[in-house]
C-alpha positions as CSV (number, residue, x, y, z in Angstrom):
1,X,89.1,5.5,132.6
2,X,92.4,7.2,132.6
3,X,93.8,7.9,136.0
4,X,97.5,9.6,137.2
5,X,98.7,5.6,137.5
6,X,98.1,5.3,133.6
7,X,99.0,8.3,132.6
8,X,102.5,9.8,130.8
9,X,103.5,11.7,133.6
10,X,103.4,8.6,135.9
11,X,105.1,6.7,133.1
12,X,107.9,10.0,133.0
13,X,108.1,9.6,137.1
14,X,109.1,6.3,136.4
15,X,111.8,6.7,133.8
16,X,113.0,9.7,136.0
17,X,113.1,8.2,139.5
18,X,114.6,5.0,137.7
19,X,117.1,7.1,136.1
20,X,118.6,9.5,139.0
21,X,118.8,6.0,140.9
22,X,120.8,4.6,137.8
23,X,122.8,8.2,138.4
24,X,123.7,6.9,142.1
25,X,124.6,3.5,141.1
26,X,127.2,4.9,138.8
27,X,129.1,6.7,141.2
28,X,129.2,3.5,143.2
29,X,130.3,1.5,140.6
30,X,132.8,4.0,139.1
31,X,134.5,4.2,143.5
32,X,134.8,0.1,142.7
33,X,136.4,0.3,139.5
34,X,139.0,2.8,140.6
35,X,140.7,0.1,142.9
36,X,141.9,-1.3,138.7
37,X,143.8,2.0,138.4
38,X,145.1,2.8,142.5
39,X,145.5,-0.3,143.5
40,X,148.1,-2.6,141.3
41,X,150.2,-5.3,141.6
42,X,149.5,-8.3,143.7
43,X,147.9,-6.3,146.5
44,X,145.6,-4.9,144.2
45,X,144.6,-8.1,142.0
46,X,143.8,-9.5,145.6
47,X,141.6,-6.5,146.9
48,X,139.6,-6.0,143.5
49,X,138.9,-10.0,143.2
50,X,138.0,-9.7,147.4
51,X,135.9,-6.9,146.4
52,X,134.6,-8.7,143.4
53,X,133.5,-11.6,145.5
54,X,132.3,-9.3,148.1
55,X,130.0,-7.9,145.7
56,X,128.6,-11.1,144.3
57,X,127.9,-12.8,147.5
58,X,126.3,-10.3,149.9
59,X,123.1,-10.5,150.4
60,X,122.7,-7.1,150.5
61,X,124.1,-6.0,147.5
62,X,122.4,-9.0,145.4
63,X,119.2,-7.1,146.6
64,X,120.7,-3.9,145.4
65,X,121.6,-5.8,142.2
66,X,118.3,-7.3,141.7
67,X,117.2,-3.5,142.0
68,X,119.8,-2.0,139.7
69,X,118.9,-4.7,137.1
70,X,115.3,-3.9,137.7
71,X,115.9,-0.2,137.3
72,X,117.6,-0.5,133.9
73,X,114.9,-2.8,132.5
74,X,112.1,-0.3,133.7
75,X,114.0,2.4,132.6
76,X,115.1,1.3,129.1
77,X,110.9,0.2,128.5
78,X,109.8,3.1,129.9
79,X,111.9,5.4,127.7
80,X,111.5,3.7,124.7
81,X,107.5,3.8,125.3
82,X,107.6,7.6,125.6
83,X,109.6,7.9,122.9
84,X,107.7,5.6,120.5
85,X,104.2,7.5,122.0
86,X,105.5,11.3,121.4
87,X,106.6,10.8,117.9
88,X,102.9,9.2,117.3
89,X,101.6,12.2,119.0
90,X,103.8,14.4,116.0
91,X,103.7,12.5,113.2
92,X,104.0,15.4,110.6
93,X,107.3,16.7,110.3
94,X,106.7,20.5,109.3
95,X,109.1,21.5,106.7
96,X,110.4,24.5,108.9
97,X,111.0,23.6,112.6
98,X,112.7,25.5,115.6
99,X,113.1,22.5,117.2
100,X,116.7,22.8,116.9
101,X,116.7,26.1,118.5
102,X,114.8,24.9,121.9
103,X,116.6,21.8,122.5
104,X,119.6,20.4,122.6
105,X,120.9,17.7,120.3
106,X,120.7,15.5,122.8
107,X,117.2,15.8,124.0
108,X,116.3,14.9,119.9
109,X,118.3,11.7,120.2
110,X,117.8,10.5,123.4
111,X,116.3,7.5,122.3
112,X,119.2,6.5,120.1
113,X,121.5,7.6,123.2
114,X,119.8,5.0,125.3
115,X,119.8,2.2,122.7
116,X,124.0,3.0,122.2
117,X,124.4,2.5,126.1
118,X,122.3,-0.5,126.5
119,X,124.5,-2.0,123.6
120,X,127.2,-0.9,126.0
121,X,126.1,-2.6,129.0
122,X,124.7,-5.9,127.5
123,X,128.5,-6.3,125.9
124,X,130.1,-5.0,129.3
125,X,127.4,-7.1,131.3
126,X,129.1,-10.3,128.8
127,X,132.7,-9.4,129.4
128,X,132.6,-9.2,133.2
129,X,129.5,-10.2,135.1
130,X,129.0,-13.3,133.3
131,X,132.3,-14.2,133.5
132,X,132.5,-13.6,137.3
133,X,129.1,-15.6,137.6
134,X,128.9,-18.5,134.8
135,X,132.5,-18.1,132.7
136,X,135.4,-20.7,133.6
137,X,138.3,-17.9,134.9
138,X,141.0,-19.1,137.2
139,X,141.8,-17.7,140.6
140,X,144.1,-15.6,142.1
141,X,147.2,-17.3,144.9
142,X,144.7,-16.1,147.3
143,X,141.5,-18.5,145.9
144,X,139.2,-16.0,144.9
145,X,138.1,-15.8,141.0
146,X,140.7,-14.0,139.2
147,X,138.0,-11.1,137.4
148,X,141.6,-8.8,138.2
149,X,143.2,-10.5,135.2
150,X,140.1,-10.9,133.3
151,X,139.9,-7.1,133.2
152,X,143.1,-6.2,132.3
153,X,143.4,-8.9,129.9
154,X,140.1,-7.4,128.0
155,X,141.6,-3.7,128.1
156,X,144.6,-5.0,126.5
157,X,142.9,-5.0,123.3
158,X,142.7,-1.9,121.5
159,X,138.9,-2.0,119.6
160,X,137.6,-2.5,123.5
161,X,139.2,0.3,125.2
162,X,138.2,2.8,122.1
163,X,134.5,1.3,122.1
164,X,134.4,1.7,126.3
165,X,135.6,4.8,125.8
166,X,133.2,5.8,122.6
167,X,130.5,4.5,125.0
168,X,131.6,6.9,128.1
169,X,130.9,10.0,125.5
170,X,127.9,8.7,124.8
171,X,127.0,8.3,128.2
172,X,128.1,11.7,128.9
173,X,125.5,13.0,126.3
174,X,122.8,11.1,127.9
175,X,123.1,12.3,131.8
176,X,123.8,15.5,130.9
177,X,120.1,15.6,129.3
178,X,118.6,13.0,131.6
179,X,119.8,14.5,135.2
180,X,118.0,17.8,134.1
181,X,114.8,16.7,132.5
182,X,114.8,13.8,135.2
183,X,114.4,16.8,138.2
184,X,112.4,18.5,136.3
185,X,109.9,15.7,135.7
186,X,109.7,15.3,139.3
187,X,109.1,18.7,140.0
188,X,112.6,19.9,141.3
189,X,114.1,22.0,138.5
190,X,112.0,24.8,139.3
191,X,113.7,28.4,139.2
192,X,115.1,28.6,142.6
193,X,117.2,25.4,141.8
194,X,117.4,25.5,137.5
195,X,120.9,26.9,137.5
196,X,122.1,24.4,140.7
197,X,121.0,21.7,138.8
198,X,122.1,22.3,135.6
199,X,125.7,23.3,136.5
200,X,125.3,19.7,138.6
201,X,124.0,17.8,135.4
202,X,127.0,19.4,133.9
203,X,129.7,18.6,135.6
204,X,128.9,15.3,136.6
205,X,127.8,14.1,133.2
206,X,131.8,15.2,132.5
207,X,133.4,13.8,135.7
208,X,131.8,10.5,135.9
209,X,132.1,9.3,132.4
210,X,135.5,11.2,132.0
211,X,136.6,8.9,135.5
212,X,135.3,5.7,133.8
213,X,136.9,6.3,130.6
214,X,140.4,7.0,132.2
215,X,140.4,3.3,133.8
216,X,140.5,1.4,130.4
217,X,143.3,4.0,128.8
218,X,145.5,3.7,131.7
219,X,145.0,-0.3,131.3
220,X,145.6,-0.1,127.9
221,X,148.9,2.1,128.7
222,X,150.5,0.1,131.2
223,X,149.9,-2.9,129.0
224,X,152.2,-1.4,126.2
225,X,154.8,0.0,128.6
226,X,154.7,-3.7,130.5
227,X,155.0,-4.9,126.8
């Protein structure tokens, strides 16, 4: 017997709650990353890598990671699951459709959104968190793994900085869709709050990938102008 705990709009609670958390650890990440851009020189090398050891050995934040890893997992399943089980639901295409007119292009290609940014993070996850965690990297004068130089190393190459960046518009795509139809799955996009929200999907889906983005061309920059 079906009940609300098998159903698709439990599954869509999920994939929503999952995703606005997602939405929070981003802007926590992104504050992090920043230090690459206003912090430089020896100073900052030795507060990213003490912030980089900071965040790998707190207990608290390795239960925050266990839940941000957790988070993406559930969401990427959940997604995919929805969107395998609504084309099922439709599988006659009609030849004339106004699907076009009613949503946007990245509602119809959220799926192949999602897939392009889990790419992104399984390569990102490679470059950086297993190098901190299991990769041979020297350390800083100060003793502390040296993921400073690791990073700016990476974003000296130009086919990394383009895809990071290709991946940041990509991302952009796929909050500005998710933050709106994740409220409105959970009941908060109602009238009162539609134009709130969407103004907020909106300009954070440009801020916060814009942000990101900006770290990697600045690395790449200084890297020619220290060339």
């Amino acid at each position: 017997m079906d009940t609300y705990f098998t159903s698709t709009l439990f599954r869509k609670t999920l994939a929503a709650l999952s995703g606005l958390f997602l939405v929070l650890f981003l802007v926590g990440h992104l504050v992090g990353n920043l230090q690459l851009i206003f912090a430089t020189g020896d100073s900052g090398q030795k507060q990213f890598n003490e912030y980089a050891l900071f965040m790998t050995t707190n207990p608290a934040v390795k239960v925050l990671s266990i839940i941000t890893y957790s988070s993406i997992f559930f969401h990427t399943l959940l997604t995919i699951y929805l969107a395998i089980q609504s084309k099922r639901k439709r599988p006659i295409k009609y030849e004339v459709s106004s699907g076009s007119e009613n949503s946007s292009w990245a509602s119809r290609n959220m799926p192949i959104l999602g897939i392009l940014i889990l790419i992104f993070i399984v390569i990102h996850m490679k470059s950086f968190w297993y190098e901190m965690h299991f990769g041979v990297i020297g350390d800083d004068p100060n003793g502390n793994k040296d993921l400073y130089t690791v990073t700016v190393v990476a974003f000296k190459e130009l086919w990394y900085t383009i895809f990071y960046v290709f991946s940041m518009v990509i991302l952009a795509y796929h909050l500005h869709h998710g933050i709106s139809s994740g409220f409105q799955t959970i009941g908060l996009n109602t009238r009162k709050y539609v134009n709130l929200i969407q103004r907020f999907a909106l300009a954070f889906s440009i801020i916060i990938p814009a942000a990101f983005a900006s770290i990697p061309i600045i690395l790449f920059l200084r890297s020619i102008n220290a060339g």
